[in-house]
C-alpha positions as CSV (number, residue, x, y, z in Angstrom):
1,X,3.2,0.7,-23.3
2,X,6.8,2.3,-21.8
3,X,9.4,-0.1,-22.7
4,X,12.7,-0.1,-20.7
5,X,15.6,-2.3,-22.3
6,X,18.4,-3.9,-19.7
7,X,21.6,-4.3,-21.7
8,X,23.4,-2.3,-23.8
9,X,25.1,-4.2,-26.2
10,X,24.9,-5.0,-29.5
11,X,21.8,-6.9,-29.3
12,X,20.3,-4.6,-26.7
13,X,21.2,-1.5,-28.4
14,X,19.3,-3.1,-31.6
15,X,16.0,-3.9,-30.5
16,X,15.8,-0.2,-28.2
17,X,16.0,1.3,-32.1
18,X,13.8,-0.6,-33.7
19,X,11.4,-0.1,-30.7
20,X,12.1,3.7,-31.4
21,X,11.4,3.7,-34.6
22,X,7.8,5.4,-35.0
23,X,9.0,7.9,-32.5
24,X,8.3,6.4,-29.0
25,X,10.6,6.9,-25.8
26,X,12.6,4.2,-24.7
27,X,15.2,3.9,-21.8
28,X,18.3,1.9,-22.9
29,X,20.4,0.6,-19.3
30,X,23.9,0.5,-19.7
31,X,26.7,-1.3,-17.2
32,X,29.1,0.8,-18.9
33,X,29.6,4.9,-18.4
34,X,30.8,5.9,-21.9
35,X,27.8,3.7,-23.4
36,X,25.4,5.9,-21.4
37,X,27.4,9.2,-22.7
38,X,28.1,8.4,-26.2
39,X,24.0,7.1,-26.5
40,X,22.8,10.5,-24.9
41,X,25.6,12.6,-26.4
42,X,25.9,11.8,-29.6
43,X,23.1,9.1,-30.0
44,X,25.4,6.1,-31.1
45,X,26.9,3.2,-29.0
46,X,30.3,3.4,-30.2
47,X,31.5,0.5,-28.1
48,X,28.9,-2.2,-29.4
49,X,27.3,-1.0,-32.0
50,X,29.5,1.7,-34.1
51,X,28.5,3.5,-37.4
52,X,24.9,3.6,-36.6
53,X,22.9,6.2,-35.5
54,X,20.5,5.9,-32.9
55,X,16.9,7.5,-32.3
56,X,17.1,10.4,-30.2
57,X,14.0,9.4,-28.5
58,X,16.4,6.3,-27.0
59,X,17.2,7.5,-23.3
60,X,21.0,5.5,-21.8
61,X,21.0,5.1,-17.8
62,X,23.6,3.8,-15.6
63,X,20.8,3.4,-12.5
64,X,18.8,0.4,-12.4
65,X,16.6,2.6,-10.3
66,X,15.3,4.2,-13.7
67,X,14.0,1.2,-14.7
68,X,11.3,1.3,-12.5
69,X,7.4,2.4,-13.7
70,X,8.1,1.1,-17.6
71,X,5.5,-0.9,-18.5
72,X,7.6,-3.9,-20.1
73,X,11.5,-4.5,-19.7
74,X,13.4,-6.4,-21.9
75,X,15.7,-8.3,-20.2
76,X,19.6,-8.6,-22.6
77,X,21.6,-9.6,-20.0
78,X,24.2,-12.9,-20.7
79,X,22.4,-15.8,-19.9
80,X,25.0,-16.3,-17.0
81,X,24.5,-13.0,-15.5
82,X,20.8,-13.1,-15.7
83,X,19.8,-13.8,-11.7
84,X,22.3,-11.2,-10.3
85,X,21.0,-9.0,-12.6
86,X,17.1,-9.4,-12.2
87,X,18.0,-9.9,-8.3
88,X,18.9,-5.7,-8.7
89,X,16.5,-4.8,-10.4
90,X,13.1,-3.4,-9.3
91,X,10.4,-5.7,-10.7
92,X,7.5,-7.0,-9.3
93,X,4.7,-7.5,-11.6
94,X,6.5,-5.7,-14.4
95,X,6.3,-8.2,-18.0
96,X,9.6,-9.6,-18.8
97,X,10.6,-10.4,-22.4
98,X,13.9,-12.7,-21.8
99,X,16.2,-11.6,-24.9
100,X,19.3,-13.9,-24.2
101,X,19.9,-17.5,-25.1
102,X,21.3,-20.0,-22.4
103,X,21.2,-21.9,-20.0
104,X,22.3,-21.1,-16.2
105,X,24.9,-23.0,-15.1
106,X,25.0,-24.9,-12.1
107,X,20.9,-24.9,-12.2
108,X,20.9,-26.1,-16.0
109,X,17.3,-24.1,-15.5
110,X,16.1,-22.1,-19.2
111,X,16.0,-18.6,-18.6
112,X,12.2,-17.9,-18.0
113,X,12.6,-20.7,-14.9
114,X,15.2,-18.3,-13.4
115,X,13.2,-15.5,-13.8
116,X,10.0,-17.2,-12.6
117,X,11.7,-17.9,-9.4
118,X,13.2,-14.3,-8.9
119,X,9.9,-12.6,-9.5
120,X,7.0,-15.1,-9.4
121,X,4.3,-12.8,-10.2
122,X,5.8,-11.2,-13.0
123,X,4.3,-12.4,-16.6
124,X,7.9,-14.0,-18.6
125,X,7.6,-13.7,-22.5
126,X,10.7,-15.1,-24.8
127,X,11.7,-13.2,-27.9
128,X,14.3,-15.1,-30.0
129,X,15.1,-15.3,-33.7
130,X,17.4,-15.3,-36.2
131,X,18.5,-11.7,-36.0
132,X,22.0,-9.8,-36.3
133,X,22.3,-6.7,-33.7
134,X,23.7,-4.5,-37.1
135,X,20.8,-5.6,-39.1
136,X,18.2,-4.7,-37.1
137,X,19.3,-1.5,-36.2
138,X,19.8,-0.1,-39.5
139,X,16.6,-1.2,-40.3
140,X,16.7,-4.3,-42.6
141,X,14.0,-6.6,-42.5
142,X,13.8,-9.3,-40.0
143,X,11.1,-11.8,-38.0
144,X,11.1,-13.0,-34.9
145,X,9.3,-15.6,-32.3
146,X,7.6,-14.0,-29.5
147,X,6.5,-16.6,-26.9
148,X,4.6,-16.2,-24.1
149,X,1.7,-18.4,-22.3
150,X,-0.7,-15.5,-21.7
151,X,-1.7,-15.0,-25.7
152,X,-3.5,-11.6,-24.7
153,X,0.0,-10.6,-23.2
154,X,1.7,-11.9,-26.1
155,X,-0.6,-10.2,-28.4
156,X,0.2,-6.8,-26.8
157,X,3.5,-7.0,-26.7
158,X,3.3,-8.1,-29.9
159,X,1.8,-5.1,-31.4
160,X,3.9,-2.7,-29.2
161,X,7.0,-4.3,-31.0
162,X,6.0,-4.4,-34.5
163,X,7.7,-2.3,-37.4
164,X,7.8,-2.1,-41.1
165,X,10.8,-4.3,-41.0
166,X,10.4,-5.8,-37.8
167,X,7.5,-8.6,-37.8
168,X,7.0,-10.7,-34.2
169,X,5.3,-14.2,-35.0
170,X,3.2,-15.2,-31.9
171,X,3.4,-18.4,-29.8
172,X,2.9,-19.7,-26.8
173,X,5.7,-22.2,-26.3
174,X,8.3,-20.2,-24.1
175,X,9.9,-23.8,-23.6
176,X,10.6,-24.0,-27.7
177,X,11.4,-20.7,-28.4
178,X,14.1,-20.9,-25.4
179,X,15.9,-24.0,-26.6
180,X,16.1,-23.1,-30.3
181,X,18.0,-20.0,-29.6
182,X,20.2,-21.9,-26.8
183,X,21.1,-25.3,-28.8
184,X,21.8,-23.0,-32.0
185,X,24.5,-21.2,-30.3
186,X,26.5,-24.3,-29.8
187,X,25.8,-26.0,-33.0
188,X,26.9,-22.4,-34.6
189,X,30.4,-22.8,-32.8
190,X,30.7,-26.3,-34.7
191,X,30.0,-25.1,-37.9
192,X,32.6,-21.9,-37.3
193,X,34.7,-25.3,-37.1
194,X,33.9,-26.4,-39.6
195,X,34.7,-23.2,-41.9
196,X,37.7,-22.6,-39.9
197,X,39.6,-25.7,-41.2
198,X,38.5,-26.1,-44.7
199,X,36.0,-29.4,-44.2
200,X,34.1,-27.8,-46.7
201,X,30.2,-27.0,-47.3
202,X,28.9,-30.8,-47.4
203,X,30.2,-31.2,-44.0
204,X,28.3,-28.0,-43.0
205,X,24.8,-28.8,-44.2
206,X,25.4,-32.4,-42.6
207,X,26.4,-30.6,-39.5
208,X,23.4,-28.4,-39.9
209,X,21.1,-31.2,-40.3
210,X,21.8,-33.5,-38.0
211,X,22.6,-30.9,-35.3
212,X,19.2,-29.9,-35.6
213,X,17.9,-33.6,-35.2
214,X,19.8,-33.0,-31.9
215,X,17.8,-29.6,-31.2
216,X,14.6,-31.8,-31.8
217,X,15.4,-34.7,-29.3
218,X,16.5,-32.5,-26.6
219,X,13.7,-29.8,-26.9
220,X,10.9,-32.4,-26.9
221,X,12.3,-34.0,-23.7
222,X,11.9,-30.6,-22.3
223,X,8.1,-30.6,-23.6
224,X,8.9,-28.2,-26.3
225,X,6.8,-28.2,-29.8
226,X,7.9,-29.6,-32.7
227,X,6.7,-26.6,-34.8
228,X,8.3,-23.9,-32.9
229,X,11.8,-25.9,-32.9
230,X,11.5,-25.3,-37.3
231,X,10.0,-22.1,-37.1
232,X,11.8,-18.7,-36.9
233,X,13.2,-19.6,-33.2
234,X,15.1,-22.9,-33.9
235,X,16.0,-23.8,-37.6
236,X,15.8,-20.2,-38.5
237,X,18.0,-18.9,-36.0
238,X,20.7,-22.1,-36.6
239,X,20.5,-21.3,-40.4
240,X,21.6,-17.8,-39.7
241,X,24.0,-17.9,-37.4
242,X,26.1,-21.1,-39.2
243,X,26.6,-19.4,-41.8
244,X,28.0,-16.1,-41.3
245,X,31.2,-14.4,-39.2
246,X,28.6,-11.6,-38.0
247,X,28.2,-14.6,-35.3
248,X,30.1,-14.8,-32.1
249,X,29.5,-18.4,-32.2
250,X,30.4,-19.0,-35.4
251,X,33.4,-16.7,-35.5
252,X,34.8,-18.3,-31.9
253,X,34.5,-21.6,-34.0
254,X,36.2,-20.2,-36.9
255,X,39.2,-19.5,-34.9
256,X,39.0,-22.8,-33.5
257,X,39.2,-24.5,-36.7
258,X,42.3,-22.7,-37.4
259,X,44.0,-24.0,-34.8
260,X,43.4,-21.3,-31.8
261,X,42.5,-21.9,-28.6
262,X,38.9,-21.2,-26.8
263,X,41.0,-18.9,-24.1
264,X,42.8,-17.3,-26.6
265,X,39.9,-16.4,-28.3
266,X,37.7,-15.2,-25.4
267,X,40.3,-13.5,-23.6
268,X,39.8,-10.0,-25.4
269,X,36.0,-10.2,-26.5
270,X,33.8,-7.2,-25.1
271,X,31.4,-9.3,-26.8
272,X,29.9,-13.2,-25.2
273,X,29.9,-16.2,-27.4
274,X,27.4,-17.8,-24.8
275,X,27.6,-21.1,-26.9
276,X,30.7,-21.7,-25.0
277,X,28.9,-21.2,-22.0
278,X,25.8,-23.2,-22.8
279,X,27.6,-26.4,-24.1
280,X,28.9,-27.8,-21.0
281,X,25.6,-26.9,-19.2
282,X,23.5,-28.0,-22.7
283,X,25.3,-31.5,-22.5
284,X,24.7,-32.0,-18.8
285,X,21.1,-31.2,-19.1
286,X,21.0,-33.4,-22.5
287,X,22.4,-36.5,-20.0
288,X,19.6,-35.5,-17.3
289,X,17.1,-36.2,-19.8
290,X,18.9,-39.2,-21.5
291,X,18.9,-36.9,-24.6
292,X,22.1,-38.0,-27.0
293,X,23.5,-35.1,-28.6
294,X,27.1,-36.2,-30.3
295,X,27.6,-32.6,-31.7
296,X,27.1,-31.0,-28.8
297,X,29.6,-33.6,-27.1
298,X,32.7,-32.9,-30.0
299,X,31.8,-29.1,-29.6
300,X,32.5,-29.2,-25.2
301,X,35.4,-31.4,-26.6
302,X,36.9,-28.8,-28.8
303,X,36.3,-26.0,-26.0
304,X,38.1,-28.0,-23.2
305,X,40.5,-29.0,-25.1
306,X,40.1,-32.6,-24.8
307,X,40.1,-34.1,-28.5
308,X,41.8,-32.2,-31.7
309,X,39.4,-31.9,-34.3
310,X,40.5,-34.5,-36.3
311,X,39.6,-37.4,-33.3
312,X,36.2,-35.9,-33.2
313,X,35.3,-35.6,-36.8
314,X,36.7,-39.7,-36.9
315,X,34.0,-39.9,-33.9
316,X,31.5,-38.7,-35.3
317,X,32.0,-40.3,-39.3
318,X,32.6,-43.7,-37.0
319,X,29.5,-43.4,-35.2
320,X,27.4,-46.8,-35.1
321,X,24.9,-46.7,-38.8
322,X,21.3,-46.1,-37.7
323,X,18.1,-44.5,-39.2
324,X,18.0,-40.5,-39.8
325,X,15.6,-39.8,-36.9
């Protein structure tokens, strides 16, 4: 199976290495020129991913053309970017395995409904986890969720993506493994918070737990399973990325906590903290659904600017008494 990865960045970057790792070709697409000629060159993204060597079987492209004929793409592009980008690029009945965690604005649609309605007839798998870009692609050992309703697809793609230290747990809730890794993103931004101005590790495993209560409610109202919400794809993924600074999310909540703003910590990232994107669009779609999600409410709060931390931790600690649900 040819593999073709759309999205050259950290993340991107990572999972075209491990792929590469017994050997096999892969063809790594690039929006940027010097990723294309550093990857080729000198085999090492030196934009996103410095310090680590790269497979010389890993092929960079700037043509979306060259995409075409792999027999699986993974799609890495930013959640917001994702239909523009899929809208270029030359599908049809090509398997997709949707890399990115969002939700598209405007639509407040998961990612595998966007691509379902850009190319109907092409099979839409999910692989999401908790997983650093570096990690991966210096080979440490990490597992994943790959979801996907045809099993036999899933299986494949499965076995086409499996390393030593790279282990894909099958399932086939897309709907699951799609939520975990968007909800996470925001709740990771509340814990950077929560670091960033001292409230100390209590208030983080509170915020941990009860933001995953809210990651529950929301992803069964979307007919998501239970199971795959506290498997690798949801509680894994939140554990991982509220606790360290190798997280965009976390780190944009970090500065936040220390008293920075959200423009003044976006304004120079080549890297996307799509938490910040996903929130608004997260609590919108929470609303549809009549989903309450308080964290994910202080967290757009905090972004817009409309509360300081201190009136939404008071919120929060003031919130009416009630059962742990």
């Amino acid at each position: 199976m040819t593999i073709g990865v759309v999205g050259a960045g950290a993340w991107g970057t990572a999972l075209a290495q491990a792929i590469a790792g017994d050997g096999s070709a892969v063809t790594l697409w690039a929006r940027e020129a010097e990723v294309v000629e550093t990857v080729n060159r000198d085999h090492v993204n030196t934009l996103f991913l410095p310090g680590l060597p790269l497979a010389p079987t890993i092929t960079a492209t700037g043509a979306l053309d060259a995409m075409a004929g792999h027999e699986a793409l993974l799609i890495v592009s930013p959640a917001q970017h994702l239909r523009a980008m899929l809208s270029r690029i030359p599908v049809g009945t090509t398997p997709l395995v949707l890399c990115s965690k969002g939700l598209e604005a405007g639509t407040m649609k998961l990612l595998s409904e966007v691509a379902e309605e850009e190319y109907p007839a092409a099979p839409i798998a999910v692989l999401s986890g908790p997983t650093f870009a570096h990690e991966v692609a210096a080979g440490l050992p990490a597992a994943v969720t790959l979801a996907c309703a045809d099993a036999a697809l899933g299986g494949a793609l499965a076995a086409r993506f499996a390393r030593p230290a790279f282990r894909p747990y099958l399932s086939t809730d897309v709907v699951g493994a799609e939520i975990g890794g968007a909800v996470k993103n925001v709740l990771a931004i509340a814990c950077g918070v929560v670091e960033g101005r001292g409230l100390g590790q209590n208030a983080r495993a509170a915020l941990i737990s009860r933001g995953f209560a809210e990651m529950t409610r929301f992803g069964l109202a979307r007919g998501a399973r239970a199971e795959t919400l506290g498997g690798l794809a949801g509680l894994g993924d939140l554990v991982l990325t509220c606790s360290s600074t190798s997280s965009r999310n976390f780190s944009l909540g970090k500065g936040l906590g220390e008293g920075k703003s959200a423009a003044e910590l976006m304004a120079d990232r080549h890297t996307v903290a799509e938490g910040a994107f996903t929130a608004p669009v997260l609590r919108a779609a929470a609303r549809a659904v009549g989903v309450d999600m308080p964290v994910v409410d202080a967290v757009c709060a905090l972004l817009d600017g409309s509360a300081t931390i201190e009136v939404v931790v008071e919120s929060l600690m003031t919130r009416p008494l009630r059962s742990e649900d």
